[in-house]
C-alpha positions as CSV (number, residue, x, y, z in Angstrom):
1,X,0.0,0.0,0.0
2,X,1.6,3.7,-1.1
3,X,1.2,6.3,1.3
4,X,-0.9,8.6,-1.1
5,X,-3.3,5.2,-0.7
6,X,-3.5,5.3,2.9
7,X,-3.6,8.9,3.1
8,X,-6.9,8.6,1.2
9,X,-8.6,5.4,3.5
10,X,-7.8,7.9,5.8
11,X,-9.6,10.4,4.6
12,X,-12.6,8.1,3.8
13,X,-12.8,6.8,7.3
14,X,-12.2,10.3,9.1
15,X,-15.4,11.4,7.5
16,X,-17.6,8.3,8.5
17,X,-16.5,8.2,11.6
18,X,-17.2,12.3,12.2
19,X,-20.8,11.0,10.7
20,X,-23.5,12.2,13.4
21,X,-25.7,9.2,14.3
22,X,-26.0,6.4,17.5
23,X,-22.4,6.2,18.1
24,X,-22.6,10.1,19.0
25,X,-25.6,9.9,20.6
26,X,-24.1,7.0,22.6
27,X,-21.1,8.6,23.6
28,X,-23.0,11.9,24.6
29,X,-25.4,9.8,26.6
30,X,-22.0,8.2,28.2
31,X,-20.3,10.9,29.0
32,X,-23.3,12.5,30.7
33,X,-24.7,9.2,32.9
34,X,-21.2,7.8,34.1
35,X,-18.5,9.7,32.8
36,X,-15.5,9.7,31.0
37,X,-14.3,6.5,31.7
38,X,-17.4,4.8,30.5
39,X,-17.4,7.0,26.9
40,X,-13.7,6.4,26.3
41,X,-14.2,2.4,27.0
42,X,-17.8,2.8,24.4
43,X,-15.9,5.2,22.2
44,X,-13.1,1.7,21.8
45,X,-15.2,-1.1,21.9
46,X,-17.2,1.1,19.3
47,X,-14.1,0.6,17.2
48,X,-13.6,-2.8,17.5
49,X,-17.1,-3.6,16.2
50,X,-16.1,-1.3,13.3
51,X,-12.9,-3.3,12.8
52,X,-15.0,-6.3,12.9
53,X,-16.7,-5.2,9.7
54,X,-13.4,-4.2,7.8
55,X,-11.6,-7.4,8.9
56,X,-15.5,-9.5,7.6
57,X,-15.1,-7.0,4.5
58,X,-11.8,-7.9,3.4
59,X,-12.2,-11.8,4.5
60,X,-15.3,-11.8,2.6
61,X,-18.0,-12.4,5.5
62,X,-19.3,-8.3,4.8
63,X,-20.0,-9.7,1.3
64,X,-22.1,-12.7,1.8
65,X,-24.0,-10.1,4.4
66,X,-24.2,-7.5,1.5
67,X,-25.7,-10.7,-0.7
68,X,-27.8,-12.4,1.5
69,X,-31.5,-10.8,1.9
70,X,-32.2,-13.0,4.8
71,X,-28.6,-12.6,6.7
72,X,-29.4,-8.5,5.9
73,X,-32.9,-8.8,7.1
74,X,-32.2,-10.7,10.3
75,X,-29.2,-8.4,11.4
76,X,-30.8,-5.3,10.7
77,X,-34.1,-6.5,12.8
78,X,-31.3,-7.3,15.9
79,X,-30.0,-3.6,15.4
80,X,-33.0,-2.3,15.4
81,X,-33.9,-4.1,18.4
82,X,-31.3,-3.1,20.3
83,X,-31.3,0.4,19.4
84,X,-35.2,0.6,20.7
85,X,-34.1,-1.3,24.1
86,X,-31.3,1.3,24.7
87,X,-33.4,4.0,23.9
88,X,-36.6,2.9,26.1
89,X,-33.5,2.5,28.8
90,X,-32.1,5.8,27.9
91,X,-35.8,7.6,28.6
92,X,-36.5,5.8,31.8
93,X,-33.3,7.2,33.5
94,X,-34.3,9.3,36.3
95,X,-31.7,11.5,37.9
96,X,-31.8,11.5,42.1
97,X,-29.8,14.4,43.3
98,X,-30.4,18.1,42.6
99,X,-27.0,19.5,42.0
100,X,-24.6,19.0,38.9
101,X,-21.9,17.6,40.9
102,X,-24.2,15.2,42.4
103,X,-26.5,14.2,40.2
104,X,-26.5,10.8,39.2
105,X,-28.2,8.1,37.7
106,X,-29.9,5.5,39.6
107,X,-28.9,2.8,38.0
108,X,-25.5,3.4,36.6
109,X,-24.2,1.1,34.4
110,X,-20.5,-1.1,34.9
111,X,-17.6,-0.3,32.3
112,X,-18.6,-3.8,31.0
113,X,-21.8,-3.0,30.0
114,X,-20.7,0.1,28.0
115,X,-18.2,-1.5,26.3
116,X,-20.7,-4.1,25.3
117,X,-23.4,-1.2,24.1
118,X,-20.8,0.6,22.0
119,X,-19.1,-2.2,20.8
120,X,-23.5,-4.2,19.8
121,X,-23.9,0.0,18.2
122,X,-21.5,-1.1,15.5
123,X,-21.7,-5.4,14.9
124,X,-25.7,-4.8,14.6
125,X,-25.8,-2.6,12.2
126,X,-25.7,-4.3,8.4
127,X,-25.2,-0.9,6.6
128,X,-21.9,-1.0,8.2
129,X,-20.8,-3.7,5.8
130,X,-21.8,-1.9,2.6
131,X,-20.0,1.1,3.9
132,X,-16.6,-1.1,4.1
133,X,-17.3,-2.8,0.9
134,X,-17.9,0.4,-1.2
135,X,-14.3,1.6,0.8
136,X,-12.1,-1.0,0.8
137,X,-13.4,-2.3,-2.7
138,X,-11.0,0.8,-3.9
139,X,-7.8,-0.9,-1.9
140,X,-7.9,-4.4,-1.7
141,X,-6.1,-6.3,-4.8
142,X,-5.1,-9.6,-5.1
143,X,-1.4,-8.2,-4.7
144,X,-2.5,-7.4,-0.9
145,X,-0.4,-8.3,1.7
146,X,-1.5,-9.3,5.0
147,X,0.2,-6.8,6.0
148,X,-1.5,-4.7,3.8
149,X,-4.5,-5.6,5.1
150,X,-3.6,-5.4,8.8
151,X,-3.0,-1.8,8.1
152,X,-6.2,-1.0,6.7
153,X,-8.0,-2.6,9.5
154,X,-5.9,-1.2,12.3
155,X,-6.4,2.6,10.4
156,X,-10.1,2.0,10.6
157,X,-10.3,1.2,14.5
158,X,-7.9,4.0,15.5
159,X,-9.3,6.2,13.6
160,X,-13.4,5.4,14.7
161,X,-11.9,4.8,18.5
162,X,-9.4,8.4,18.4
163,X,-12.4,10.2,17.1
164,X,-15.0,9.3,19.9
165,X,-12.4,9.4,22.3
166,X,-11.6,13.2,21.4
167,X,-14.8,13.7,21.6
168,X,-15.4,12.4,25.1
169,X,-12.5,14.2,25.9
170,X,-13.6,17.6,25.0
171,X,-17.7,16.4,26.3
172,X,-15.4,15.6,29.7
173,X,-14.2,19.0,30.4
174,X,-15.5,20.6,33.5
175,X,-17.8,23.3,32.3
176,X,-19.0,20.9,29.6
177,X,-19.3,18.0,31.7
178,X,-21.1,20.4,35.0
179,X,-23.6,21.1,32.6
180,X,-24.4,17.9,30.9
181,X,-24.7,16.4,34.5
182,X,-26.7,19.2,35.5
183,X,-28.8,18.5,32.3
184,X,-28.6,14.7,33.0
185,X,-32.5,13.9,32.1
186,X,-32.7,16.3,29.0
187,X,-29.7,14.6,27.8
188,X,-31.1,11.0,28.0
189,X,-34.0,12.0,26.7
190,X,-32.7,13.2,23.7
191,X,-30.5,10.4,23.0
192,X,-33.3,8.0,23.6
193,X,-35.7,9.8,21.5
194,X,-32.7,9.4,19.0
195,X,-32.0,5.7,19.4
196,X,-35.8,5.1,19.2
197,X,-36.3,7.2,15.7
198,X,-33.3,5.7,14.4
199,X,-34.9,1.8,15.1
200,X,-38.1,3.0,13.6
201,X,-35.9,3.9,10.7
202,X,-33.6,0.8,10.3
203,X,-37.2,-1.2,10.0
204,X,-39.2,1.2,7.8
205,X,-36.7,2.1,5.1
């Protein structure tokens, strides 16, 4: 792989990752519920599901997912599942103390399951695989190393996990992160509203 050739993946995954959907929503609703800890571990396991996709892509499982109506069908019905049962979760979050630097969820969630919600955000979600095979259709060749293709996989999760993690890092910052504790409900409730419209989407369209 030239440089100029990587320098353009990069490009191509920069701008799908800066995409605004249920990965941002996720990481906002993170950040605001349990802090940056549990937004930098999403934000990561976020990118692993995404470099499950590229590694399916190149190895040819994104492809018989791309192919198969029923294998389509039955993963997009699963995302869209799961992005109405984190929503409905996200909108029954009550908040128990008054002040920002007290308020709290009252059912906060472990590292664990936050890892598990961004990483199920990007497996469950089929349109992922057409993304990767319209990409990486322009850079794989049979003359591919694995090398090669170790590349472009690790450039897709670094990229996808530095992204979310910058962003949970500037979402962290005290003012920022004062007032999206202090607006702890509004937040969930917009990020569950989100998550719901996007699920009605998924199985609509």
């Amino acid at each position: 792989m030239t440089l100029i050739t990587w320098f353009s993946l990069v490009a191509i995954c920069s701008l799908g990752a800066m995409s605004p959907g249920p990965s941002l929503a996720l990481v906002l609703k993170q950040v605001a519920n349990n802090g940056r800890t549990h937004a930098l571990v999403a934000s990561w396991c976020h990118a692993i599901g995404i470099g499950f996709w590229a590694f399916a892509c190149i190895f040819g499982l994104a492809l018989v997912v791309a192919e198969s109506a029923l294998v389509f069908q039955l993963i997009t019905w699963a995302g869209a599942a799961y992005l109405l049962y984190i929503g409905i979760k996200a909108l029954r979050v009550t908040s128990t103390a008054i002040g920002p630097e007290t308020l709290v969820s009252r059912k906060p969630i472990s590292i664990y399951q936050a890892g598990i919600e961004g990483a199920m955000i990007s497996i469950l979600n089929p349109k992922t695989a057409i993304f990767f095979i319209a990409i990486f259709s322009q850079f794989i060749s049979a003359e591919a190393s694995i090398l090669d293709q170790m590349i472009m996989i690790a450039t897709v999760v670094i990229i996808d996990g530095g992204w979310y993690s910058l962003v949970t890092l500037t979402l962290a910052k005290g003012p920022i992160l004062a007032w999206l504790k202090a607006k702890n409900q509004l937040v969930n409730r917009i990020s569950g509203t989100i998550f719901i419209l996007l699920a009605i989407r998924v199985v609509t369209f």
